[in-house]
C-alpha positions as CSV (number, residue, x, y, z in Angstrom):
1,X,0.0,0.0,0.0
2,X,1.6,3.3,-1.1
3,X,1.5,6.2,1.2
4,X,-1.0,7.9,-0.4
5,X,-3.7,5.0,-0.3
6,X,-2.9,4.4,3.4
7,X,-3.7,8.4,4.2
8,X,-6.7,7.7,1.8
9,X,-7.8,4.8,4.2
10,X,-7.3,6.5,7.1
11,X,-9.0,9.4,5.8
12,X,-12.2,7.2,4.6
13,X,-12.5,5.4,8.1
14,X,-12.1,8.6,10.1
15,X,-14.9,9.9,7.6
16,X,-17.1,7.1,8.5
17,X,-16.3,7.0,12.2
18,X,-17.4,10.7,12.2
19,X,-21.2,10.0,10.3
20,X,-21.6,6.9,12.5
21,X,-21.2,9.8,15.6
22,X,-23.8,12.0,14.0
23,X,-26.4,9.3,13.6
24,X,-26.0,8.2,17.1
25,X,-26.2,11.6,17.9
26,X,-29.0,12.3,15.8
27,X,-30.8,9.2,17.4
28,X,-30.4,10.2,20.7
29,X,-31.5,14.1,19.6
30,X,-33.9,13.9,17.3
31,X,-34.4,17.4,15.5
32,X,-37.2,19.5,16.0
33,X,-38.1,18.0,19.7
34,X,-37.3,19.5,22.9
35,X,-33.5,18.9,24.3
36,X,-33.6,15.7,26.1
37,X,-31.2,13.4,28.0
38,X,-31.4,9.8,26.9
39,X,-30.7,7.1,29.2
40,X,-30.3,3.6,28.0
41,X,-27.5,0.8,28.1
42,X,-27.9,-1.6,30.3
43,X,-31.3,-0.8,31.4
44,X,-34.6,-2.7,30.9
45,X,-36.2,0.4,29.4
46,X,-34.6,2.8,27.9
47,X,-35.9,6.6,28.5
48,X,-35.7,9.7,27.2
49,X,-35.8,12.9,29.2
50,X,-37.0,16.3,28.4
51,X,-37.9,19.2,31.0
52,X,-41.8,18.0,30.7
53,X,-41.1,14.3,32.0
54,X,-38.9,15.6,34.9
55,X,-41.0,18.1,35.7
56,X,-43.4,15.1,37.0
57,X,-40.9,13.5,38.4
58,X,-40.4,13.6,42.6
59,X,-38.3,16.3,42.8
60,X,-35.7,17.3,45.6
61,X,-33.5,20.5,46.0
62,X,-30.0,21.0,47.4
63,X,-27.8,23.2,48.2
64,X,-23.8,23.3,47.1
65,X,-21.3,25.3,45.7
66,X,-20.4,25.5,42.1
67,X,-16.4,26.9,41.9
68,X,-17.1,28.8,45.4
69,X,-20.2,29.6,44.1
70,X,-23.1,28.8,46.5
71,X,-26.7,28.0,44.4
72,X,-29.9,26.1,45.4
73,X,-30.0,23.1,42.9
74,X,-33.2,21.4,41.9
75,X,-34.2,18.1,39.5
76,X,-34.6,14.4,40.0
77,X,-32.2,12.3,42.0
78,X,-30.3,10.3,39.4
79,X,-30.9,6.8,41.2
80,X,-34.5,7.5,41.0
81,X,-34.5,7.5,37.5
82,X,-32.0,4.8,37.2
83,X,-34.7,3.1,38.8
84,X,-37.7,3.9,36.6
85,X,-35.1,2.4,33.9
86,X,-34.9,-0.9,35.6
87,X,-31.3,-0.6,37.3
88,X,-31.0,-2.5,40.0
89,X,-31.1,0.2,43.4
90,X,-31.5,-0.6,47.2
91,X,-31.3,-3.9,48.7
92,X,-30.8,-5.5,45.1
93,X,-28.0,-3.3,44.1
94,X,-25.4,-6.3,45.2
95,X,-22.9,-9.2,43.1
96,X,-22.7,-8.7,39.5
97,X,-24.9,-5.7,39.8
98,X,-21.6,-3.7,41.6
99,X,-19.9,-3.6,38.4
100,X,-22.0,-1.2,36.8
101,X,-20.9,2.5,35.8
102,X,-22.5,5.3,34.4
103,X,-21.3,7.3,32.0
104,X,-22.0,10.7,31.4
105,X,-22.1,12.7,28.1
106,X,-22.4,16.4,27.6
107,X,-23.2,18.5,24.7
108,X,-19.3,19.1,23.9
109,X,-17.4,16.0,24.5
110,X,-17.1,16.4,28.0
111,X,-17.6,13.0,30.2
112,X,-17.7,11.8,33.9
113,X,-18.3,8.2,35.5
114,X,-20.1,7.1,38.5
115,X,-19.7,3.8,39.8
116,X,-23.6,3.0,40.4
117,X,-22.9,2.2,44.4
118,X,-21.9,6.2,44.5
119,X,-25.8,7.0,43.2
120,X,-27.1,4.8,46.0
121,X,-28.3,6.0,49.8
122,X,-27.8,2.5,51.1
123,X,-23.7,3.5,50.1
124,X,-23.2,7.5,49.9
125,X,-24.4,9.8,52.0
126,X,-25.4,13.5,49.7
127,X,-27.5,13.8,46.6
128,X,-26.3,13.5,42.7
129,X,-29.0,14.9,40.9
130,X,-30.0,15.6,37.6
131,X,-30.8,19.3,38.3
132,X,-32.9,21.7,35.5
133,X,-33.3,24.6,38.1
134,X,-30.8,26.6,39.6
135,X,-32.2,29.0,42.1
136,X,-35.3,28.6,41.0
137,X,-35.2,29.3,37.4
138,X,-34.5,27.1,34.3
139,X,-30.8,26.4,33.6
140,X,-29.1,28.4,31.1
141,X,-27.9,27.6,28.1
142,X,-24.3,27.8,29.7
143,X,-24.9,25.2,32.1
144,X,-28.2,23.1,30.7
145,X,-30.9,22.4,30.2
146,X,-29.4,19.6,32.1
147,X,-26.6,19.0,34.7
148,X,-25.6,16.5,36.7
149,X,-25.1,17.8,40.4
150,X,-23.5,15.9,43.2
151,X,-23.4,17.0,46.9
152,X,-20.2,16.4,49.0
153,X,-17.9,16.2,46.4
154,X,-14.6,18.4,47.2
155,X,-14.3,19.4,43.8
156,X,-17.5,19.8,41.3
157,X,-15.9,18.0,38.0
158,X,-18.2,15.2,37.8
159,X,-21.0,18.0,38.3
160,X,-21.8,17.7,34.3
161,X,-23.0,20.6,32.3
162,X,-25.5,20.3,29.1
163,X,-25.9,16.6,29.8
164,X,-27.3,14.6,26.2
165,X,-26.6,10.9,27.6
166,X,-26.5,8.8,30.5
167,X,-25.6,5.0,29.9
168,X,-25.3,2.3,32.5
169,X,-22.3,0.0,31.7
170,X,-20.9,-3.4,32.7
171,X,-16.9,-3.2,33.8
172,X,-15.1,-5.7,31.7
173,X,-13.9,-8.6,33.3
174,X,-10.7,-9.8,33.4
């Protein structure tokens, strides 16, 4: 293969890597609708999250600091909703189950993970929350319309802005 054809290669496979992105993009956002977080992997139903279903949603507030910043949080917890999507919580979160992770997406690339026991009261004390409101008014474009926030931690960068994705995943095994 001359040099040329392998730059060509690479060039063709980046190309497709980069449309197979948008489409799972586009599947997860579908134009025209309202922004939305979808959560799926391995869950027993997948959802799909705009500000109307939350807003129904048992809600809780909390109160942290963003960079020093102090603000009055509000949204769903995220193990509540990790519930409604059939991932084991509570007294069946236990074996296999421990292995889990989420991972979450935001808008520009930027990703955290949670190991699912973190979401849990029966093993963290604090909230992690996927807030909408910040001191009583929608999130701005800046930060939402969705952010992950998480009480007690010393540092806020797990505290996701503009999230577009949450998936539960399985750690590999050895």
């Amino acid at each position: 293969m001359t040099p040329l054809t392998r730059r060509f290669a690479g060039f063709a496979l980046s190309l497709v890597a980069w449309i197979a992105c948008g489409v799972a993009q586009a599947e997860r956002a579908p134009a025209g609708d309202a922004p939305a977080v979808a959560l799926g992997g391995e869950v027993a139903k997948p959802l799909r999250l705009d500000a109307a279903a939350l807003a129904k949603m048992k809600r809780v507030a909390v109160e942290a600091d963003d960079h020093g910043t102090p603000g009055r949080w509000e949204g769903v917890r995220l193990i509540d909703l990790l519930r409604d999507a059939g991932v084991p919580t509570g007294d069946t979160l236990r074996g296999k189950a421990l292995a889990l992770y989420l991972r979450v997406d935001a808008a520009d690339g930027y990703r955290a993970v949670y190991a699912l026991a973190e979401l849990d009261a029966g093993f963290r004390d604090g909230e992690v929350i996927l807030a909408d409101h910040r001191d009583g008014k929608p999130l701005d474009a800046k930060e939402g319309p969705f952010r992950i926030v998480a009480t007690g931690e010393k540092r806020p960068a797990r505290w996701v802005r503009q999230v577009v994705a949450i998936d539960v995943l399985r750690a590999p095994e050895k």
